[in-house]
mmCIF file of the N, C-alpha and C atoms, coordinates in Angstrom:
data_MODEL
# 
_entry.id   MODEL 
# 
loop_
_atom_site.group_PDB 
_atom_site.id 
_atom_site.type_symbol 
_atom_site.label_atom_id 
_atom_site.label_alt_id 
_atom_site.label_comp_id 
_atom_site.label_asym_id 
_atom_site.label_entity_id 
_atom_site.label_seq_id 
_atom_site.pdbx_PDB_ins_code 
_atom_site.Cartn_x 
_atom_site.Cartn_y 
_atom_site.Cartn_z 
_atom_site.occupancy 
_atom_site.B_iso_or_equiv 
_atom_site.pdbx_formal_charge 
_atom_site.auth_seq_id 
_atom_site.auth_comp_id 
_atom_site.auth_asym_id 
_atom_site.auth_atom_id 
_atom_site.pdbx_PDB_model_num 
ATOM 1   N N  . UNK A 1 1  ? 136.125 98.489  113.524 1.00 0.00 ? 1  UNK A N  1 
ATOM 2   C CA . UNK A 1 1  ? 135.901 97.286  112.751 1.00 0.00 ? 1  UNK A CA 1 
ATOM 3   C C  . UNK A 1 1  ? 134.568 97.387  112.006 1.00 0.00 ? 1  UNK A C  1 
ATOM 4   N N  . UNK A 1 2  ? 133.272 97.785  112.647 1.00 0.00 ? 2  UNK A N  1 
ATOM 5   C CA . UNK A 1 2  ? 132.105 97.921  112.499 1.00 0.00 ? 2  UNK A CA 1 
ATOM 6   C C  . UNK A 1 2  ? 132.377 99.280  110.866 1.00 0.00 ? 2  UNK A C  1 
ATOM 7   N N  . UNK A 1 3  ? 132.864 100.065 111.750 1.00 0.00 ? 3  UNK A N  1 
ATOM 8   C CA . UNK A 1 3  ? 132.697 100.966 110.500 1.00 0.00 ? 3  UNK A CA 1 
ATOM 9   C C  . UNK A 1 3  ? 133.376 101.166 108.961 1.00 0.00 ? 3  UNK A C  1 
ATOM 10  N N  . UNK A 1 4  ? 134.447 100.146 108.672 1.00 0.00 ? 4  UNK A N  1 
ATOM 11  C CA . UNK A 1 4  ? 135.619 99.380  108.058 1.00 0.00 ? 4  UNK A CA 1 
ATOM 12  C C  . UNK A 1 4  ? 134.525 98.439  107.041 1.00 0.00 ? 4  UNK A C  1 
ATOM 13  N N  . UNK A 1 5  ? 133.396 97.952  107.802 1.00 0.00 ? 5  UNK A N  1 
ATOM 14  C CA . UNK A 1 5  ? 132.788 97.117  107.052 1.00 0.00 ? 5  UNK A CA 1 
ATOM 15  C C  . UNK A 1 5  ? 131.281 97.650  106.350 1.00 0.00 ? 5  UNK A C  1 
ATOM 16  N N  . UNK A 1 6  ? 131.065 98.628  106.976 1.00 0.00 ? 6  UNK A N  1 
ATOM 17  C CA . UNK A 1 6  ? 130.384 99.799  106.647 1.00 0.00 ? 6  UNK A CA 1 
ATOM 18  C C  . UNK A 1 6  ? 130.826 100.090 105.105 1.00 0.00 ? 6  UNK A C  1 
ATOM 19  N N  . UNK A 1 7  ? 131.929 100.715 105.470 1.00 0.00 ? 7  UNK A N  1 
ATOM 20  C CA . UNK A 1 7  ? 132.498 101.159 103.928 1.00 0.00 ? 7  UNK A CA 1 
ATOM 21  C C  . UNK A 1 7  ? 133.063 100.366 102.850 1.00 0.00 ? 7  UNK A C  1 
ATOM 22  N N  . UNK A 1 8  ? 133.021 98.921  103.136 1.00 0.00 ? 8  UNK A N  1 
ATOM 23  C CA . UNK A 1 8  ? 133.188 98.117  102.149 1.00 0.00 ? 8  UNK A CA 1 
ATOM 24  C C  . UNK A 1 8  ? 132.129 98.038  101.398 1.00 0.00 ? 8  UNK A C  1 
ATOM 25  N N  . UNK A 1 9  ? 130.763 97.639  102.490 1.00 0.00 ? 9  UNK A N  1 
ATOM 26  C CA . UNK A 1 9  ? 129.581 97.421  101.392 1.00 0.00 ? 9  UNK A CA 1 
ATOM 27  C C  . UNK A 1 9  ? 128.878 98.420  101.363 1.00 0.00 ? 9  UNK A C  1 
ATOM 28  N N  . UNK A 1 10 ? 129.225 99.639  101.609 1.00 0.00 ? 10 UNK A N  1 
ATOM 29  C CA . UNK A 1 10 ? 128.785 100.876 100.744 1.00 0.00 ? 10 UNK A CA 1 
ATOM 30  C C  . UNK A 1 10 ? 129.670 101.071 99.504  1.00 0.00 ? 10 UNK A C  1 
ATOM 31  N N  . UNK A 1 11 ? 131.130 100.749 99.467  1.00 0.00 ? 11 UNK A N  1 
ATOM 32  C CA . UNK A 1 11 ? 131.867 101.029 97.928  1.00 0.00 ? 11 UNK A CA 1 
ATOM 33  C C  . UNK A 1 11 ? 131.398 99.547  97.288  1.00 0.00 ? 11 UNK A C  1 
ATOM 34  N N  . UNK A 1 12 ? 131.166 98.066  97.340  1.00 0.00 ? 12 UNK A N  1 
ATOM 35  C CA . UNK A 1 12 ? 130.518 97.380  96.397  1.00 0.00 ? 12 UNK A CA 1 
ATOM 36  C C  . UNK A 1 12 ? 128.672 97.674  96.301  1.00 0.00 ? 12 UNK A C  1 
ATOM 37  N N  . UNK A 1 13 ? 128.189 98.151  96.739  1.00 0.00 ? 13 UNK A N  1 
ATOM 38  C CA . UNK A 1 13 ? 126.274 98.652  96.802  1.00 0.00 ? 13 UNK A CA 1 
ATOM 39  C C  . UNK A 1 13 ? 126.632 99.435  95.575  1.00 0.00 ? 13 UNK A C  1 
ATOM 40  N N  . UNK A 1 14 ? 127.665 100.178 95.658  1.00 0.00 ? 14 UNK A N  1 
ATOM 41  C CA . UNK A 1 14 ? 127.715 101.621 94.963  1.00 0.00 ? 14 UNK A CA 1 
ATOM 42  C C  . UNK A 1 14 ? 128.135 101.079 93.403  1.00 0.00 ? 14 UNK A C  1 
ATOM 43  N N  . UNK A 1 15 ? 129.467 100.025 93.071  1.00 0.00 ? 15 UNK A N  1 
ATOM 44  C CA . UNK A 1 15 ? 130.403 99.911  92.034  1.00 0.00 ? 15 UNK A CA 1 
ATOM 45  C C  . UNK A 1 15 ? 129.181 99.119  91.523  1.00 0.00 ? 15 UNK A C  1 
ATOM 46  N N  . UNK A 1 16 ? 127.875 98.019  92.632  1.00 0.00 ? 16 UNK A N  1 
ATOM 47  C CA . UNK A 1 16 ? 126.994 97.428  91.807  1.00 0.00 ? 16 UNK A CA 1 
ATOM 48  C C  . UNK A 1 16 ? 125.915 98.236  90.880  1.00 0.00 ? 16 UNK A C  1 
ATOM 49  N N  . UNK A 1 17 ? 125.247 99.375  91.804  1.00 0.00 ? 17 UNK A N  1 
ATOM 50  C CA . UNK A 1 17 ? 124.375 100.214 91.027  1.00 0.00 ? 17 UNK A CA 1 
ATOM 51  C C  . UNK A 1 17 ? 125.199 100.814 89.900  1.00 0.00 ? 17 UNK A C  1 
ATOM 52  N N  . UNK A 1 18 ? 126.163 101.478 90.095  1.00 0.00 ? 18 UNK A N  1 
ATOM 53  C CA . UNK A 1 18 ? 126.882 101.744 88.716  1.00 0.00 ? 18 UNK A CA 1 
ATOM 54  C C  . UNK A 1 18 ? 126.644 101.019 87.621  1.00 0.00 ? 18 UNK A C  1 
ATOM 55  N N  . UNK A 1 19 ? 126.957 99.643  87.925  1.00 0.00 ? 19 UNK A N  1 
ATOM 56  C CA . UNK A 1 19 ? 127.240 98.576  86.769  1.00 0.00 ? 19 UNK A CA 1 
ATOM 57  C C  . UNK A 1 19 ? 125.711 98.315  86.080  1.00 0.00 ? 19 UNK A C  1 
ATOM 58  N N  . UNK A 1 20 ? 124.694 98.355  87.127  1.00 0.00 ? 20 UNK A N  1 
ATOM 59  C CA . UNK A 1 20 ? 123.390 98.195  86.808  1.00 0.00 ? 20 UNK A CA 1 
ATOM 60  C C  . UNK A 1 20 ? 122.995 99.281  86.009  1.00 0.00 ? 20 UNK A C  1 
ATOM 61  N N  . UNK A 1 21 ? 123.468 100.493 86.457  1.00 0.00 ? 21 UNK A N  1 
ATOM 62  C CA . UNK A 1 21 ? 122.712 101.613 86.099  1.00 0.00 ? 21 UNK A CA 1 
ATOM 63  C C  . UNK A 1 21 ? 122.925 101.507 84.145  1.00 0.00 ? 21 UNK A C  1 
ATOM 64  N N  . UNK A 1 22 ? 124.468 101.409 84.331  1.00 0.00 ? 22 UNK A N  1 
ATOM 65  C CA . UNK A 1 22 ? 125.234 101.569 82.485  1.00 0.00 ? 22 UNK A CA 1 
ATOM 66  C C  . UNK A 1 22 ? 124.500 100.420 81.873  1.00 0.00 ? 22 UNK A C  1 
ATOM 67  N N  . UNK A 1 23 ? 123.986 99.095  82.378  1.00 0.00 ? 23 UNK A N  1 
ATOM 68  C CA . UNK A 1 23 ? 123.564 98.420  81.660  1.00 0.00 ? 23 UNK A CA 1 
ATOM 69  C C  . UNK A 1 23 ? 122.233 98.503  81.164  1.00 0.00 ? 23 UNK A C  1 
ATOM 70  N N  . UNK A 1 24 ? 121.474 99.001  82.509  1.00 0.00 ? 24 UNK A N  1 
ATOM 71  C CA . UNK A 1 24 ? 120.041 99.749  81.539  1.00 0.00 ? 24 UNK A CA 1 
ATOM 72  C C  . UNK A 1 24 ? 120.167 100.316 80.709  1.00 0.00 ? 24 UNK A C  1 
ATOM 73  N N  . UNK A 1 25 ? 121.265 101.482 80.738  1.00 0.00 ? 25 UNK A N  1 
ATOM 74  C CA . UNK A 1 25 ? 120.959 102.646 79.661  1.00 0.00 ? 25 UNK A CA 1 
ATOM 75  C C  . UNK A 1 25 ? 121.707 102.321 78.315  1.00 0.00 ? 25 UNK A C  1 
ATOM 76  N N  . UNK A 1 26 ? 122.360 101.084 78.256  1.00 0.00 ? 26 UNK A N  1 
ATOM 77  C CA . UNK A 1 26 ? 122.966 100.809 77.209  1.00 0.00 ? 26 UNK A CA 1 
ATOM 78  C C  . UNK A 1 26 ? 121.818 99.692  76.659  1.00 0.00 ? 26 UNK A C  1 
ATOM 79  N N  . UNK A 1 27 ? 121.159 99.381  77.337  1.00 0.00 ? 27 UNK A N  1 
ATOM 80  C CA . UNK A 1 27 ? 119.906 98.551  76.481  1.00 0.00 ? 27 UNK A CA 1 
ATOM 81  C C  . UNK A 1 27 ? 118.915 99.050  75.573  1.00 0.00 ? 27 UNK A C  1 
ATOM 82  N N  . UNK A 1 28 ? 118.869 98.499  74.428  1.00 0.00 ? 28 UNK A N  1 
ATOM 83  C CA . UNK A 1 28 ? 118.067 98.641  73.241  1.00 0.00 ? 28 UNK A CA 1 
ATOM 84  C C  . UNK A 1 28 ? 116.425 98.714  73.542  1.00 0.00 ? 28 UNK A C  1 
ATOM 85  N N  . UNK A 1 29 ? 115.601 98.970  73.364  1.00 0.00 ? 29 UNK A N  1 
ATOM 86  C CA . UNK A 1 29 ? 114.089 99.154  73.714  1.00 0.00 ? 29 UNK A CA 1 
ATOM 87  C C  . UNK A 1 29 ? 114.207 98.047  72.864  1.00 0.00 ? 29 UNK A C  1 
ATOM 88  N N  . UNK A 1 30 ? 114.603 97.623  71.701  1.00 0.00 ? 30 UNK A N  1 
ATOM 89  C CA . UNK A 1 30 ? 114.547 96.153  70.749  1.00 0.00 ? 30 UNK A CA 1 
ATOM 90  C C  . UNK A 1 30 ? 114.859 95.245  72.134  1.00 0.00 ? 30 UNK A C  1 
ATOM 91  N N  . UNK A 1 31 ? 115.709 95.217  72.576  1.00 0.00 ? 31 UNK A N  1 
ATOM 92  C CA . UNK A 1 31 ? 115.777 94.104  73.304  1.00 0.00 ? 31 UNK A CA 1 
ATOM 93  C C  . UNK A 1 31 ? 114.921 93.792  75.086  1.00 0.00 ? 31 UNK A C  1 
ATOM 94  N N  . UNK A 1 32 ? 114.585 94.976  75.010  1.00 0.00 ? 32 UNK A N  1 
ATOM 95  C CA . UNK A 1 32 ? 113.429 95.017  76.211  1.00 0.00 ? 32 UNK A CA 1 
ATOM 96  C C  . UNK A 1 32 ? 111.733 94.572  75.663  1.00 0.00 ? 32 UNK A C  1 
ATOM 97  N N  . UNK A 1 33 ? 112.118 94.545  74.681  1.00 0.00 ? 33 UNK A N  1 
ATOM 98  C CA . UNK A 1 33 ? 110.782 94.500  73.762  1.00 0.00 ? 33 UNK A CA 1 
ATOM 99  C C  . UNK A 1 33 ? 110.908 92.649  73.556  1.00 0.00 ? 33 UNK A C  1 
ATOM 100 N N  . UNK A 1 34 ? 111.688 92.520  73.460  1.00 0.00 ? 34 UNK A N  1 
ATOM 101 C CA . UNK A 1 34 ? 112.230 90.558  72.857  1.00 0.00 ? 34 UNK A CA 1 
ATOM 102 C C  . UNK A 1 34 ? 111.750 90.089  73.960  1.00 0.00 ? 34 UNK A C  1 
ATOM 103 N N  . UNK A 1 35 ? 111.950 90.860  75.513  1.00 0.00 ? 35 UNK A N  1 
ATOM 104 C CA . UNK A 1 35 ? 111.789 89.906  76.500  1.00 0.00 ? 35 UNK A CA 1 
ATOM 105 C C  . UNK A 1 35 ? 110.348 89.787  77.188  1.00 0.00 ? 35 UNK A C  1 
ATOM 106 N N  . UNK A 1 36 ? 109.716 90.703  76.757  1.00 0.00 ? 36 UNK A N  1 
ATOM 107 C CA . UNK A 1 36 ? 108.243 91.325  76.929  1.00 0.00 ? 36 UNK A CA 1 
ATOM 108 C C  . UNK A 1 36 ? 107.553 90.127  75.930  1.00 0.00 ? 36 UNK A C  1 
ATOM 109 N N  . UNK A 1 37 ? 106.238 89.632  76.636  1.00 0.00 ? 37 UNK A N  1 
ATOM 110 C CA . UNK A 1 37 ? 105.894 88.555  75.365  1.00 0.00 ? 37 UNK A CA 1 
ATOM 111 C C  . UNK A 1 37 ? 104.701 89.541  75.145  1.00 0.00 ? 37 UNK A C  1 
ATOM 112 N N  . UNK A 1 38 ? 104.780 89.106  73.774  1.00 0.00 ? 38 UNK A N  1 
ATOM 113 C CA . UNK A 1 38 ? 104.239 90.243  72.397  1.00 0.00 ? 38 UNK A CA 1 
ATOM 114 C C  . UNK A 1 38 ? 102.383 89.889  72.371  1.00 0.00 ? 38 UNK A C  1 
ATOM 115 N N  . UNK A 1 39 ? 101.710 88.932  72.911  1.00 0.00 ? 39 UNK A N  1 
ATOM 116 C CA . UNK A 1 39 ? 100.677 88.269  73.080  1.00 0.00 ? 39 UNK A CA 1 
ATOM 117 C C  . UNK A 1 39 ? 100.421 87.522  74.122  1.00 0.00 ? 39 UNK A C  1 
ATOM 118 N N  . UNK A 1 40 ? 99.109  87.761  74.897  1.00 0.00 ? 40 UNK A N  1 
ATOM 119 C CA . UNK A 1 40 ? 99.025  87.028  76.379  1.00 0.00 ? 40 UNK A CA 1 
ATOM 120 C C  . UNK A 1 40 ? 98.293  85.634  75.870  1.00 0.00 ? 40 UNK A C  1 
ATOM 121 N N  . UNK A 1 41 ? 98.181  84.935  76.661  1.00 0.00 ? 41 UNK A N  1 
ATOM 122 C CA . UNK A 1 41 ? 97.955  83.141  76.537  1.00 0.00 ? 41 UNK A CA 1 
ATOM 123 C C  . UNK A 1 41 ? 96.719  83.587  75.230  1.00 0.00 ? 41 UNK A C  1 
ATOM 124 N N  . UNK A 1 42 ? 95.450  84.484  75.107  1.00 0.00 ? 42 UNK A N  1 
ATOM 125 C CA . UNK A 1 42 ? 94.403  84.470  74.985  1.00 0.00 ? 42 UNK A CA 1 
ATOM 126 C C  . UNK A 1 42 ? 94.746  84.557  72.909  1.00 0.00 ? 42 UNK A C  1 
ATOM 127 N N  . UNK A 1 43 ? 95.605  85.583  73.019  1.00 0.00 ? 43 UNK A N  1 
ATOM 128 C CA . UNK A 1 43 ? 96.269  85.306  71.184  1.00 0.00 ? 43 UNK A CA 1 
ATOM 129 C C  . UNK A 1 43 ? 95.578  86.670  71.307  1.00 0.00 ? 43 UNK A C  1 
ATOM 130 N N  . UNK A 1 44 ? 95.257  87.532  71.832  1.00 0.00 ? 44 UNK A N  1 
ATOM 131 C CA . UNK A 1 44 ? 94.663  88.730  71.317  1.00 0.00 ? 44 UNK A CA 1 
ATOM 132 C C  . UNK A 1 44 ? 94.937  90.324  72.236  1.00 0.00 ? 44 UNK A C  1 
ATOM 133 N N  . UNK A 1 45 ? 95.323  91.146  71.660  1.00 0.00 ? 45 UNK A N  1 
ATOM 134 C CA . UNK A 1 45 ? 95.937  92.313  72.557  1.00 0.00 ? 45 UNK A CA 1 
ATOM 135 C C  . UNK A 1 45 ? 95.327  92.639  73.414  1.00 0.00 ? 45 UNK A C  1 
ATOM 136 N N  . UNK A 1 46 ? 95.644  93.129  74.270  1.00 0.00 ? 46 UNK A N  1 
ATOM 137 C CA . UNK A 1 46 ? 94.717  93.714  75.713  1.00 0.00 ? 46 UNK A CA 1 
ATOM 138 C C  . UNK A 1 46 ? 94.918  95.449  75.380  1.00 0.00 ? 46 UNK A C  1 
ATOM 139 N N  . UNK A 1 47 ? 93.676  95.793  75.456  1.00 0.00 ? 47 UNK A N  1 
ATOM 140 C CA . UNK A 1 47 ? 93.287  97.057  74.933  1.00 0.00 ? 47 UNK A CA 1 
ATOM 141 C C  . UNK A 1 47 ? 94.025  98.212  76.373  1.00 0.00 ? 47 UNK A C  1 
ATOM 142 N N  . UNK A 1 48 ? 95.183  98.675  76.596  1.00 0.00 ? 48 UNK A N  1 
ATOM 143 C CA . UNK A 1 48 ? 95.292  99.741  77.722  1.00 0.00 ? 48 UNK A CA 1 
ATOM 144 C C  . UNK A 1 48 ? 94.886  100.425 78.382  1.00 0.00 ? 48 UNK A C  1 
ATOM 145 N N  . UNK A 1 49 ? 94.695  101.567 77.001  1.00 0.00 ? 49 UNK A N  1 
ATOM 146 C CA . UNK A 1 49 ? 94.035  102.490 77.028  1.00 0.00 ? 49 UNK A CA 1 
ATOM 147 C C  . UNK A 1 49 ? 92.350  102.647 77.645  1.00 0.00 ? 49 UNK A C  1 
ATOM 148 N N  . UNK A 1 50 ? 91.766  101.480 76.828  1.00 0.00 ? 50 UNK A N  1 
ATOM 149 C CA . UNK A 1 50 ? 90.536  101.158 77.670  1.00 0.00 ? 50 UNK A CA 1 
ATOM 150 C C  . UNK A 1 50 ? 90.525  101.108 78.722  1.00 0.00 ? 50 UNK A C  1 
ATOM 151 N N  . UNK A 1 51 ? 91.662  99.858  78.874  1.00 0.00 ? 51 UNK A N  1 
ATOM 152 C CA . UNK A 1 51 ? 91.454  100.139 80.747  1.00 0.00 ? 51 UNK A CA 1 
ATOM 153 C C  . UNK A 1 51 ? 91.439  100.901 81.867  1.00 0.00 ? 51 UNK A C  1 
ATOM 154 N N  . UNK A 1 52 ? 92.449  101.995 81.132  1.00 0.00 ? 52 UNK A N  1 
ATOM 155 C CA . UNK A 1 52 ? 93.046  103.054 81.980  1.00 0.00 ? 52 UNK A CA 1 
ATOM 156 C C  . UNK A 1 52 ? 91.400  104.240 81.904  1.00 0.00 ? 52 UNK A C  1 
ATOM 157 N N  . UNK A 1 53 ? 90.811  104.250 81.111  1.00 0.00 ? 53 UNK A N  1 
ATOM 158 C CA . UNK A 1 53 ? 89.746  104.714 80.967  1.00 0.00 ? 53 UNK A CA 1 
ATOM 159 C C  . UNK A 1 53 ? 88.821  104.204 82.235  1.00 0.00 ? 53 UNK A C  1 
ATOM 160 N N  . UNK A 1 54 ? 88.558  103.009 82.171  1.00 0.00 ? 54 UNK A N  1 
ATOM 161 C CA . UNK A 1 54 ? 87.571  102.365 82.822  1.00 0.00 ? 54 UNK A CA 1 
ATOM 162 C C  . UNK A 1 54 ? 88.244  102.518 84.081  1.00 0.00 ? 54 UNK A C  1 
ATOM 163 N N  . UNK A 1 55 ? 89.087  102.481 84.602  1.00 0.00 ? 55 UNK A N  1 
ATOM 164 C CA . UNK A 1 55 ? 89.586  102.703 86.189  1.00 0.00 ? 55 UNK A CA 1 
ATOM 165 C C  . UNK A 1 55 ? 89.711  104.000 86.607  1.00 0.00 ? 55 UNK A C  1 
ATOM 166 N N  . UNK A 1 56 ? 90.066  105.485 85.210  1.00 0.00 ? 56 UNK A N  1 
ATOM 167 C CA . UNK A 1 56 ? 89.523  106.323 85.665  1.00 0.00 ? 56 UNK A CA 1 
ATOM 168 C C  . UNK A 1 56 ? 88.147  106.432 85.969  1.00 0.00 ? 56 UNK A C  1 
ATOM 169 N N  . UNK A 1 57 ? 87.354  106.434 85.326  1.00 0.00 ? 57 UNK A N  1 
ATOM 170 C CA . UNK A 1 57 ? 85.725  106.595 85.310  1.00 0.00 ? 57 UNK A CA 1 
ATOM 171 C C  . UNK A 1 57 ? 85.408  105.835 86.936  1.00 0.00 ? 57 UNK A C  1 
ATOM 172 N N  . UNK A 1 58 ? 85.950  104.818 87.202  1.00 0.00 ? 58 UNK A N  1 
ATOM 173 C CA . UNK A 1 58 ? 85.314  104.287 88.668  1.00 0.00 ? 58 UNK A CA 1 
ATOM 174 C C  . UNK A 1 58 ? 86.047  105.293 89.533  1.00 0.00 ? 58 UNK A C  1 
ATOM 175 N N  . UNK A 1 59 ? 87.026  105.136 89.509  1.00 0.00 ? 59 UNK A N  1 
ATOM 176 C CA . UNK A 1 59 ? 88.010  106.243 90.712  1.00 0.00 ? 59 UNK A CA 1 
ATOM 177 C C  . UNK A 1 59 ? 87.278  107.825 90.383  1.00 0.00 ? 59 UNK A C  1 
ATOM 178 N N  . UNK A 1 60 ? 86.772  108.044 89.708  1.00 0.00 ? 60 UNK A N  1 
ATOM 179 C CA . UNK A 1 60 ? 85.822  109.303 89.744  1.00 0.00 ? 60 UNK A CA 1 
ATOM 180 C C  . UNK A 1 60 ? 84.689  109.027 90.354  1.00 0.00 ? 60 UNK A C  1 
ATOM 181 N N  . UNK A 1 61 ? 83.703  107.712 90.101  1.00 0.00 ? 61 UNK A N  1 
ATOM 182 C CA . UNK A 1 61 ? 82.418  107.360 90.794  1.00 0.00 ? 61 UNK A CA 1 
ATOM 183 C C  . UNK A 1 61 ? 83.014  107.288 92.142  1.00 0.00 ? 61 UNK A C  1 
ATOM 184 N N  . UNK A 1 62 ? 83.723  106.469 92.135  1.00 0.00 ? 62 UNK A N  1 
ATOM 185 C CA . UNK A 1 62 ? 84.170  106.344 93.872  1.00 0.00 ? 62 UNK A CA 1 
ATOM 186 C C  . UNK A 1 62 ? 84.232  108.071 94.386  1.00 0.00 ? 62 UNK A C  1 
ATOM 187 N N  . UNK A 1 63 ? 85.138  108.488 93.985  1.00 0.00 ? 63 UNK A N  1 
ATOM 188 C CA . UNK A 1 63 ? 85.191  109.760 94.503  1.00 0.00 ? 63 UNK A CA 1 
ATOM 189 C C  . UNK A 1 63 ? 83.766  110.758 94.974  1.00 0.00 ? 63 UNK A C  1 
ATOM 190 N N  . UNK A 1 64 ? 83.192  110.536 93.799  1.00 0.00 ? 64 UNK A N  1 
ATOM 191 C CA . UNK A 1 64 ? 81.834  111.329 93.758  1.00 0.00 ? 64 UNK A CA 1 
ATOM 192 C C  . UNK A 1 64 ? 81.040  110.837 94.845  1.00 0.00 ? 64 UNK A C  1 
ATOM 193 N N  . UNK A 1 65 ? 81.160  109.828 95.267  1.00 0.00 ? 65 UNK A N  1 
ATOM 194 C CA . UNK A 1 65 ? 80.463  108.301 96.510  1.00 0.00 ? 65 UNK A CA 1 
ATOM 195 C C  . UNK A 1 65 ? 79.043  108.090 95.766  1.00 0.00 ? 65 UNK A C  1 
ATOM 196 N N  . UNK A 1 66 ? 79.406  107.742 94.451  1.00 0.00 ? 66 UNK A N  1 
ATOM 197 C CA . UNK A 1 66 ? 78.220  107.130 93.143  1.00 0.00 ? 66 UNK A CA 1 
ATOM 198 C C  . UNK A 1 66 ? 78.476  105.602 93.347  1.00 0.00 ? 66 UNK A C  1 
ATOM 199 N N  . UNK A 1 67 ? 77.844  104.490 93.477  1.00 0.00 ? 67 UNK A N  1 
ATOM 200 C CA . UNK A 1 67 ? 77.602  103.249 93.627  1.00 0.00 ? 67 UNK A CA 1 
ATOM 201 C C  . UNK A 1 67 ? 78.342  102.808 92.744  1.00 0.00 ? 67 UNK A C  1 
ATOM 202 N N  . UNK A 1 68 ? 79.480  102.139 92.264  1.00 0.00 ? 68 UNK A N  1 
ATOM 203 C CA . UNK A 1 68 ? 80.051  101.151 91.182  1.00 0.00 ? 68 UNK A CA 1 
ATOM 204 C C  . UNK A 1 68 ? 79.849  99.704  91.679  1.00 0.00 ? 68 UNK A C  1 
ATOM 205 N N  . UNK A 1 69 ? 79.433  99.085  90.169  1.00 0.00 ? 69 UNK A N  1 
ATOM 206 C CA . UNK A 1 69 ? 78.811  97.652  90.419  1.00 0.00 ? 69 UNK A CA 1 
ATOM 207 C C  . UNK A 1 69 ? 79.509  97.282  89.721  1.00 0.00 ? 69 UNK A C  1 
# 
């Protein structure tokens, strides 16, 4: 009985990721982009790249065991 029910919700887990999977890959970057809001409350872009800069540079001080303030 136990294992009967096993294999039910392993064949719907499975027919769901399927269904999930085709629908990502049939999605438009246009429409992943529509749902993404294009500007945060402030009206002005948030720089990434900077950031990703600035969190390397500490995760290097840290590493080095250099004081970050």
């Amino acid at each position: 009985m136990g294992g009967a029910f096993a294999k039910k919700v392993r064949e719907s887990e499975s027919g769901l990721m399927a269904k999930l999977e085709e629908t990502y890959t049939n999605m438009s970057d246009n429409v992943l982009q529509g749902l993404r809001r294009r500007l945060p409350i402030t009206k002005t872009k948030f720089d990434w790249d900077r950031a990703a800069v600035a969190k390397l540079a500490q995760d290097l001080q840290t590493a080095a065991g250099l004081n970050v303030s």
